[in-house]
C-alpha positions as YAML, in Angstrom:
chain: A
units: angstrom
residues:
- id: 1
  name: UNK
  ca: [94.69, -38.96, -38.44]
- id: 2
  name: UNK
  ca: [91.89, -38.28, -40.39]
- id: 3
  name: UNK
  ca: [89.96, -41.71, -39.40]
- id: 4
  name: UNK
  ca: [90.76, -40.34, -36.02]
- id: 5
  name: UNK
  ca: [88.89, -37.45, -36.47]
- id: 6
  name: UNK
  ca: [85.92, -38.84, -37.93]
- id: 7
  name: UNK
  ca: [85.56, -41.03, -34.81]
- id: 8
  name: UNK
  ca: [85.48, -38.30, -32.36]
- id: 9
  name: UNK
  ca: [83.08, -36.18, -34.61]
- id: 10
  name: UNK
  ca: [80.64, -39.29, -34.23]
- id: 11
  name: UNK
  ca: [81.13, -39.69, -30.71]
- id: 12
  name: UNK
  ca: [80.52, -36.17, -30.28]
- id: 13
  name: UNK
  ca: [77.34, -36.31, -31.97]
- id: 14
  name: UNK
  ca: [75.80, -39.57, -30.27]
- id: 15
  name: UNK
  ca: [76.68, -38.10, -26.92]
- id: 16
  name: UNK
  ca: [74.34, -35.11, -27.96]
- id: 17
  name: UNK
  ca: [71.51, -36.93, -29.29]
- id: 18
  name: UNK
  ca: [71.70, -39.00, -25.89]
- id: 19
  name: UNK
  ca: [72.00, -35.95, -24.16]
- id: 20
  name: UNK
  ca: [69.28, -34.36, -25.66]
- id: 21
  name: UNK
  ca: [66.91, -37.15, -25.36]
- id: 22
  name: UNK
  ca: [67.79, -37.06, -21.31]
- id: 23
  name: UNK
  ca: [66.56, -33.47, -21.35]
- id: 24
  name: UNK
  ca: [63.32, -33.92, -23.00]
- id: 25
  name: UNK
  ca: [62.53, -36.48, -20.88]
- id: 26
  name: UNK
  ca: [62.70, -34.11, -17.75]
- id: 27
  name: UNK
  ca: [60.31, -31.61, -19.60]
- id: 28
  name: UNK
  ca: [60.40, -28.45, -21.14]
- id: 29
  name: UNK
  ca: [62.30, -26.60, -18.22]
- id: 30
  name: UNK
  ca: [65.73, -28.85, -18.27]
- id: 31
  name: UNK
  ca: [65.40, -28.21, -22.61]
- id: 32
  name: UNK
  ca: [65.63, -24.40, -22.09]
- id: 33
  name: UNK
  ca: [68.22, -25.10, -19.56]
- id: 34
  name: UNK
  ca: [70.18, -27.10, -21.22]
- id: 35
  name: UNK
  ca: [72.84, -26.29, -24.06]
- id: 36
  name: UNK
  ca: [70.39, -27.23, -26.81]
- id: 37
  name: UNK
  ca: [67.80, -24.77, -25.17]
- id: 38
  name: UNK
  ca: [67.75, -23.59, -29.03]
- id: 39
  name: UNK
  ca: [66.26, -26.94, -30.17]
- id: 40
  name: UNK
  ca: [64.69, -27.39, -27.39]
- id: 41
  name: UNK
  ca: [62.38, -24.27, -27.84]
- id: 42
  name: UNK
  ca: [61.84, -25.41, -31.66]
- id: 43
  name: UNK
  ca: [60.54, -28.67, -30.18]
- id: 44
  name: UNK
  ca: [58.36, -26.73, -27.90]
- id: 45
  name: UNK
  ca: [57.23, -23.99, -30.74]
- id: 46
  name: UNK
  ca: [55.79, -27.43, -32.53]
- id: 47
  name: UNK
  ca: [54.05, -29.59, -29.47]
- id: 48
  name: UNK
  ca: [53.31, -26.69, -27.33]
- id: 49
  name: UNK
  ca: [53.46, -23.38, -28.69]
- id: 50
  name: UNK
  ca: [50.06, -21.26, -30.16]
- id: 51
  name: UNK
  ca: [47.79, -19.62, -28.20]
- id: 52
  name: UNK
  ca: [47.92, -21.85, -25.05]
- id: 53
  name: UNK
  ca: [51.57, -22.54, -24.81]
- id: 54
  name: UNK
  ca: [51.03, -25.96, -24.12]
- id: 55
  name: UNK
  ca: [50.14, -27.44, -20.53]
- id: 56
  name: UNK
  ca: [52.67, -24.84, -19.00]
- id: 57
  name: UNK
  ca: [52.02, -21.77, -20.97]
- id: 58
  name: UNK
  ca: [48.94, -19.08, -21.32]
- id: 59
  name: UNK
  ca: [46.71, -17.88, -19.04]
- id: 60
  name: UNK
  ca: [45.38, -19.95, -16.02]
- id: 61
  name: UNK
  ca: [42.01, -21.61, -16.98]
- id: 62
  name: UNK
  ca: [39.16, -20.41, -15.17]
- id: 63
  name: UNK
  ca: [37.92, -21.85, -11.45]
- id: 64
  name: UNK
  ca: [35.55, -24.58, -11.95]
- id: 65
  name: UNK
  ca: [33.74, -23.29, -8.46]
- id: 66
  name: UNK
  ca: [33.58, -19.62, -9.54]
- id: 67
  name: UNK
  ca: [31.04, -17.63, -8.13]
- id: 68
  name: UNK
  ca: [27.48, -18.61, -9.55]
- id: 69
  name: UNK
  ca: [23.95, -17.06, -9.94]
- id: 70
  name: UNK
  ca: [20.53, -17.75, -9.58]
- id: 71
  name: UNK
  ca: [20.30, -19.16, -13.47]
- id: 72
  name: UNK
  ca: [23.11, -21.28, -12.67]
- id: 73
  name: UNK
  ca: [21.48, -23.14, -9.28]
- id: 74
  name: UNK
  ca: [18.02, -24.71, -10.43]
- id: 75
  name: UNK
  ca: [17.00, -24.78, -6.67]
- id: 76
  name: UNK
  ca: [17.49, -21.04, -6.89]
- id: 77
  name: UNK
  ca: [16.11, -20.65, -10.14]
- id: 78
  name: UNK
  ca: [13.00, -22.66, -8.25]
- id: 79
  name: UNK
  ca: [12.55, -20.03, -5.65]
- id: 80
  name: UNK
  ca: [12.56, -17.82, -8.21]
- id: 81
  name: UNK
  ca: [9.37, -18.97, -9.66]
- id: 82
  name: UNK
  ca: [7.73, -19.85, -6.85]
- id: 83
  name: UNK
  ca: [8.70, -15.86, -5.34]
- id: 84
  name: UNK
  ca: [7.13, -14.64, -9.23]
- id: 85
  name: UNK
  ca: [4.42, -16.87, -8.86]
- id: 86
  name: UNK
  ca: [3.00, -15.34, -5.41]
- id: 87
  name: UNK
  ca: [3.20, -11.78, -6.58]
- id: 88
  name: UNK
  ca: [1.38, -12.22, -9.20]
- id: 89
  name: UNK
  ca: [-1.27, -14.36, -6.94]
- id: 90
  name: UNK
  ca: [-1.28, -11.39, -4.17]
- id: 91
  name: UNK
  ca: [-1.72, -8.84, -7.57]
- id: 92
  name: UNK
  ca: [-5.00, -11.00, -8.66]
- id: 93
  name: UNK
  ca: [-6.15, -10.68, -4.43]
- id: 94
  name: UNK
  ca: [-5.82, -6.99, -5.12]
- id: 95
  name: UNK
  ca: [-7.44, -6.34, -8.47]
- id: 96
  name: UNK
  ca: [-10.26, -8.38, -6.96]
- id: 97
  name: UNK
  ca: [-10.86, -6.43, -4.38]
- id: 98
  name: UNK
  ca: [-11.07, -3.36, -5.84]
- id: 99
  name: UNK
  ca: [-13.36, -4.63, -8.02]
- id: 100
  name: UNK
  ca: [-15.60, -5.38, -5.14]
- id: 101
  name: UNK
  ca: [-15.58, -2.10, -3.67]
- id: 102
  name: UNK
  ca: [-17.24, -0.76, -6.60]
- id: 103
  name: UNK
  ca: [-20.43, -2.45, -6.31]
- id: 104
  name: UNK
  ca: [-22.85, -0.69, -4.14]
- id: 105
  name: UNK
  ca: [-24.33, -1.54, -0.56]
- id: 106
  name: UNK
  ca: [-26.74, 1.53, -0.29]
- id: 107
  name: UNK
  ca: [-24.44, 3.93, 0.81]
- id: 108
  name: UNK
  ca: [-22.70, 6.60, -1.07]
- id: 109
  name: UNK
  ca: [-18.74, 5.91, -1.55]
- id: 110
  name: UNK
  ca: [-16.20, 7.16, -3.27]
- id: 111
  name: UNK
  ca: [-15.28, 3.79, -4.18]
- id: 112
  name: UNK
  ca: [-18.43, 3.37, -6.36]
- id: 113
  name: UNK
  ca: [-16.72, 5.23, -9.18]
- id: 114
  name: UNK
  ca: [-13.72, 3.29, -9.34]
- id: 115
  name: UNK
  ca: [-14.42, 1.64, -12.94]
- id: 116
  name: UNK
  ca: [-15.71, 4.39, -14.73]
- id: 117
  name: UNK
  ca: [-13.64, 5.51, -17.45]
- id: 118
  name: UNK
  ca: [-14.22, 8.22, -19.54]
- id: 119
  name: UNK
  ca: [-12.91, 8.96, -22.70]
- id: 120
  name: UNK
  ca: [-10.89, 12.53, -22.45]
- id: 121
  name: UNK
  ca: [-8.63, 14.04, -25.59]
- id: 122
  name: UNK
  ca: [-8.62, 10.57, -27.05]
- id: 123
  name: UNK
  ca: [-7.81, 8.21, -24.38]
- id: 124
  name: UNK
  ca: [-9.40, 6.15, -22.00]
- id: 125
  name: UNK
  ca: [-9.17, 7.63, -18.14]
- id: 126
  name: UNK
  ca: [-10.03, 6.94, -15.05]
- id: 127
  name: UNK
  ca: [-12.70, 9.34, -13.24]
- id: 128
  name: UNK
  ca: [-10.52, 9.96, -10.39]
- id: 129
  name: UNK
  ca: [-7.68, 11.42, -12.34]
- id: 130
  name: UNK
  ca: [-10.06, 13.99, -13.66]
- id: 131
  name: UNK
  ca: [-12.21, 15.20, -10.65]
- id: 132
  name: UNK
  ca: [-12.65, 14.32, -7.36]
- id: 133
  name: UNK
  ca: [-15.17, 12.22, -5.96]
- id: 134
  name: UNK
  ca: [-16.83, 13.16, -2.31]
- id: 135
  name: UNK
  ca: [-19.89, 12.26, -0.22]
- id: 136
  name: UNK
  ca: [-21.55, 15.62, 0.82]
- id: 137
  name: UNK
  ca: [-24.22, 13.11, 2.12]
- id: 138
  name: UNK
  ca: [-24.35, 9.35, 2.74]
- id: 139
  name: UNK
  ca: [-26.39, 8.75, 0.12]
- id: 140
  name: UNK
  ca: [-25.03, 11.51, -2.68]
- id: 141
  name: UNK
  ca: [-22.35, 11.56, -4.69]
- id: 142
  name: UNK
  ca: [-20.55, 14.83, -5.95]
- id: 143
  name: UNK
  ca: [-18.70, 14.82, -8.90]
- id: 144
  name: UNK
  ca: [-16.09, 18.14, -9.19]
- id: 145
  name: UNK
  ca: [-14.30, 18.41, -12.95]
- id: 146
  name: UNK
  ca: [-10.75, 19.39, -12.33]
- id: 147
  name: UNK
  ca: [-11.04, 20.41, -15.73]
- id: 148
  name: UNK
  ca: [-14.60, 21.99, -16.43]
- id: 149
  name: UNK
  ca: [-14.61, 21.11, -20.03]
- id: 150
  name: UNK
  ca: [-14.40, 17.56, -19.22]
- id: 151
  name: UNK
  ca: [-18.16, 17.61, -17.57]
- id: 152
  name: UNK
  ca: [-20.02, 17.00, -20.49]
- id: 153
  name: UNK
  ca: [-17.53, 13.12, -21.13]
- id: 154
  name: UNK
  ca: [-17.67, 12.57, -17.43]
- id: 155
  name: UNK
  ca: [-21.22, 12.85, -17.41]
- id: 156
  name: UNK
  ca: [-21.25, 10.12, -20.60]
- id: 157
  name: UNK
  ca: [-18.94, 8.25, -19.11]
- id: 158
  name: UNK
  ca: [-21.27, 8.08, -15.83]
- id: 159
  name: UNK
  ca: [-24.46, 7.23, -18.18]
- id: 160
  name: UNK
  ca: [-22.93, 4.24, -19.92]
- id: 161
  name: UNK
  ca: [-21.26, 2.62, -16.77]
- id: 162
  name: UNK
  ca: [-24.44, 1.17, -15.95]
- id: 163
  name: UNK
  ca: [-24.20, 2.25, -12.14]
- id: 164
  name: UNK
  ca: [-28.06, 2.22, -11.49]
- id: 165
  name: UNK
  ca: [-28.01, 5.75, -10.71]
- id: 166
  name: UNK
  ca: [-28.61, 8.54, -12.95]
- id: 167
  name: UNK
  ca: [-26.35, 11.78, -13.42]
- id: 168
  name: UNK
  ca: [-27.33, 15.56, -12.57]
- id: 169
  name: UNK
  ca: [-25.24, 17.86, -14.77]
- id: 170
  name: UNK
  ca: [-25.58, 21.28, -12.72]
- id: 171
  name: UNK
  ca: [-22.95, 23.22, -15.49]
- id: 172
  name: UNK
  ca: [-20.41, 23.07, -12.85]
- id: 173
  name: UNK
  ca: [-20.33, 19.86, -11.31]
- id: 174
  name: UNK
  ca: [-22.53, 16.41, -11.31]
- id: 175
  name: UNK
  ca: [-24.10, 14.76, -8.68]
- id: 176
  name: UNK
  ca: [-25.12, 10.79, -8.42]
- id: 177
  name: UNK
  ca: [-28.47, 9.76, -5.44]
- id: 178
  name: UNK
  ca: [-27.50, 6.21, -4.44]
- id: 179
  name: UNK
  ca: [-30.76, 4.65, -3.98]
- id: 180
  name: UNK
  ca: [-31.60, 2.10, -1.32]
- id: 181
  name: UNK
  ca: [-31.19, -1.25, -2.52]
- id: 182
  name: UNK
  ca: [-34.17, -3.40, -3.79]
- id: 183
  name: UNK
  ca: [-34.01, -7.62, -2.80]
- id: 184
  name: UNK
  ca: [-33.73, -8.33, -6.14]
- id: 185
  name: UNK
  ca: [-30.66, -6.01, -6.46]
- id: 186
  name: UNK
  ca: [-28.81, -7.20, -3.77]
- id: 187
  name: UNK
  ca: [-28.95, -10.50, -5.47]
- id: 188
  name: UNK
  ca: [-28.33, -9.10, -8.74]
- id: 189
  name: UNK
  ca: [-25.04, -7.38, -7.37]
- id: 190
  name: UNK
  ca: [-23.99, -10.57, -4.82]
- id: 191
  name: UNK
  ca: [-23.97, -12.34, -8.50]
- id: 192
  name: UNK
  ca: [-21.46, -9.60, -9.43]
- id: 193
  name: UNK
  ca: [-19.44, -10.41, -6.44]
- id: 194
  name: UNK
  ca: [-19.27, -14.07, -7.00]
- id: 195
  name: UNK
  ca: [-18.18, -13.45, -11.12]
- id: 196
  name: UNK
  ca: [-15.25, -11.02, -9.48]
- id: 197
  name: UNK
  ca: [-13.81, -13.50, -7.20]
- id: 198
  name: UNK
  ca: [-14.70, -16.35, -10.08]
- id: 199
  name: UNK
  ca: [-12.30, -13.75, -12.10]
- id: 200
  name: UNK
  ca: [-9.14, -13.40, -9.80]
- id: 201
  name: UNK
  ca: [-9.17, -17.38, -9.20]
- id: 202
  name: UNK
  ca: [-8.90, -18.07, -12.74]
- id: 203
  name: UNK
  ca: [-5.96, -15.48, -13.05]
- id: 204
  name: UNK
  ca: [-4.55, -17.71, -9.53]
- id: 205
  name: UNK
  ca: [-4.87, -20.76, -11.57]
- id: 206
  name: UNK
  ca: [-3.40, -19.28, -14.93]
- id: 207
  name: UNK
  ca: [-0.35, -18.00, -13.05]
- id: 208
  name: UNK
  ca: [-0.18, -21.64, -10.84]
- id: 209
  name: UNK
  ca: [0.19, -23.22, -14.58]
- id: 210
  name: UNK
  ca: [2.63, -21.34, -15.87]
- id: 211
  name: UNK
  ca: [4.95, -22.06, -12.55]
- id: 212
  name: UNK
  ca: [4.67, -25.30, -12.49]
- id: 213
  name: UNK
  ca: [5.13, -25.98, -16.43]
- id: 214
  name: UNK
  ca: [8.92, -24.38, -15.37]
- id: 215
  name: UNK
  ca: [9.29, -26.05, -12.25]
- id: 216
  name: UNK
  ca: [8.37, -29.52, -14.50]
- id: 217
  name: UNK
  ca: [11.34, -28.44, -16.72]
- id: 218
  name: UNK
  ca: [13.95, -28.00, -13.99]
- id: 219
  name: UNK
  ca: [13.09, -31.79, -12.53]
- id: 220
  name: UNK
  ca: [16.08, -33.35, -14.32]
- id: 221
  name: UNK
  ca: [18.25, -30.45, -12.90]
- id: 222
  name: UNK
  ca: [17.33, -30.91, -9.11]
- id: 223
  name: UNK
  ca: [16.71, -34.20, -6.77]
- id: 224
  name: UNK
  ca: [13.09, -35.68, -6.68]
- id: 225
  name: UNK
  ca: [12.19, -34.41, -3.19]
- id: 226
  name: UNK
  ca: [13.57, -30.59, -4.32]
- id: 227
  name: UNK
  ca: [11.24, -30.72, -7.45]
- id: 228
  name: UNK
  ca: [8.26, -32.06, -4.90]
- id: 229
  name: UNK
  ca: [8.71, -29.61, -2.59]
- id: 230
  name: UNK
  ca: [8.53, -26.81, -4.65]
- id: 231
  name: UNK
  ca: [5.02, -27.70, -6.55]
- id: 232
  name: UNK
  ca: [3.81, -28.75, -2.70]
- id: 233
  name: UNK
  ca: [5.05, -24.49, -1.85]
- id: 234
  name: UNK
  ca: [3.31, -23.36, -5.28]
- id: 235
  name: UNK
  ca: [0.04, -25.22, -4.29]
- id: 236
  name: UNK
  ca: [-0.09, -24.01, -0.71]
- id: 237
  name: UNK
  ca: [-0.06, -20.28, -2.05]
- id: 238
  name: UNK
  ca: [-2.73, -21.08, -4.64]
- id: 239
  name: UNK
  ca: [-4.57, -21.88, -1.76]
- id: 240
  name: UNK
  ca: [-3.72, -19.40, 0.51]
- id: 241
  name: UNK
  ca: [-5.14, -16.98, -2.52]
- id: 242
  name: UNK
  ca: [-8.06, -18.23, -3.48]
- id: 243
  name: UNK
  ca: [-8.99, -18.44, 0.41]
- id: 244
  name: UNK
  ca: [-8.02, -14.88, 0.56]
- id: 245
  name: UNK
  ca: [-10.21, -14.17, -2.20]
- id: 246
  name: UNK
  ca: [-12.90, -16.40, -1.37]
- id: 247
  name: UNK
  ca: [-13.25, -14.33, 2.07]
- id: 248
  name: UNK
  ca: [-13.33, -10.89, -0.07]
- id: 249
  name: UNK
  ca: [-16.21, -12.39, -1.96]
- id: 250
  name: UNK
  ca: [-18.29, -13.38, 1.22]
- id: 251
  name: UNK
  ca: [-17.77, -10.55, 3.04]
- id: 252
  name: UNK
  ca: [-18.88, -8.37, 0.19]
- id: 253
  name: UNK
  ca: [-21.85, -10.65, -0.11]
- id: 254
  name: UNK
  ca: [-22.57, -10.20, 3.51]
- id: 255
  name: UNK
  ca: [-22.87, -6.66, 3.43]
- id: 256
  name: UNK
  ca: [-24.89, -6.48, -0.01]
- id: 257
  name: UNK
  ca: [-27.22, -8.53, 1.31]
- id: 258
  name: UNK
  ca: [-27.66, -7.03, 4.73]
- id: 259
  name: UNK
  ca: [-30.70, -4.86, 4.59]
...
């Protein structure tokens, strides 16, 4: 009786462990199913469980094709510095020309007094934030303070600009006579002209490096006729630039030099 036990007991316990080994074959969902679900989960606690849950379990992994940005894409990222590039290039077109206008053809304008800076509480200011600048003739310049006590640094400020005419402090207001250009002067101040565009082209050319020292890095990033045609954009706007500034220069020149 008792043997007879014993061999049921075993039978028992082999049909479990086969049983058992059925369900772990079909995965984790037929062990929670099945009657040794309890097991089951301990096996699962040790191969699967933590902060992932195993293959099945935790939160979904991100998208692989999520949205992405400009720092992401290098072709973006190459538009990006070509874009930064040209505003800086049409920022060197525009310094240069205002440079320009301050150098004298003859005739009184505003313009003239562009560069002067005078030295007010401290701090170096432009004239034409502290008095306004007309032509009561076309060849005078009138000088009006906003701030009266200010007269006496404007009228420094005038002095050591170098402008080739000479201040006339009335108390109340100052007043510049352009004179009529000499040959030599003209040539003198078509030099100027020159040294101003000379200026802005070397600013074109620092900014060109820069752009294409980070289009250079984003070659291994982007396919050899990408990486081409963005330093072939950057050099067309370089020129495009300089021509734009080379034209400010001769037209200045032109009218310098007309007498």
């Amino acid at each position: 009786m008792s043997m007879s036990i014993v061999l049921v007991l075993l039978a028992v316990c082999l049909s479990a462990s086969a049983l058992r080994l059925s369900h772990v074959s079909r995965g984790p969902a037929a062990i929670s199913a099945s009657p040794y679900s309890r097991i089951g989960a301990l096996c699962m606690k040790d191969k699967g469980g933590g902060k992932g849950g195993g293959k099945g379990g935790g939160a979904p992994a991100a998208s692989k094709g999520g949205s992405s940005t400009a720092s992401d894409d290098p072709s973006a990222a190459g538009k990006v510095v070509i874009s930064d590039a040209t505003d800086k290039f049409k920022k060197s077109v525009t310094a240069a020309a205002e440079s320009l206008s301050t150098l004298r053809v003859g005739k009184a304008n505003p313009s003239l007094l562009d560069r002067v800076m005078v030295e007010y509480f401290g701090a170096n200011t432009p004239l034409k934030q502290l008095a306004s600048v007309t032509t009561p003739t076309p060849s005078q310049l009138l000088v009006d303070p906003f701030d009266k006590s200010s007269l006496g640094a404007i009228e420094k400020a005038l002095f050591e600009a170098d402008l080739g005419m000479t201040p006339n402090n009335d108390g109340k207001a100052i007043r510049l006579n352009v004179p009529s250009l000499t040959g030599d002067r003209r040539k003198e101040l078509a030099k100027m002209a020159k040294s101003f565009g000379e200026e802005a082209k070397v600013a074109i050319r620092n900014v060109r490096k820069t752009a294409m020292e980070k289009l250079k890095g984003m070659k291994k990033d982007v396919s050899e006729d990408a990486a081409k045609n963005f330093e072939d954009d950057l050099q067309k706007a370089v020129k495009k630039y300089e021509g734009d500034v080379d034209k400010l220069v001769a037209d200045r020149e032109k009218e310098i030099l007309t007498v």
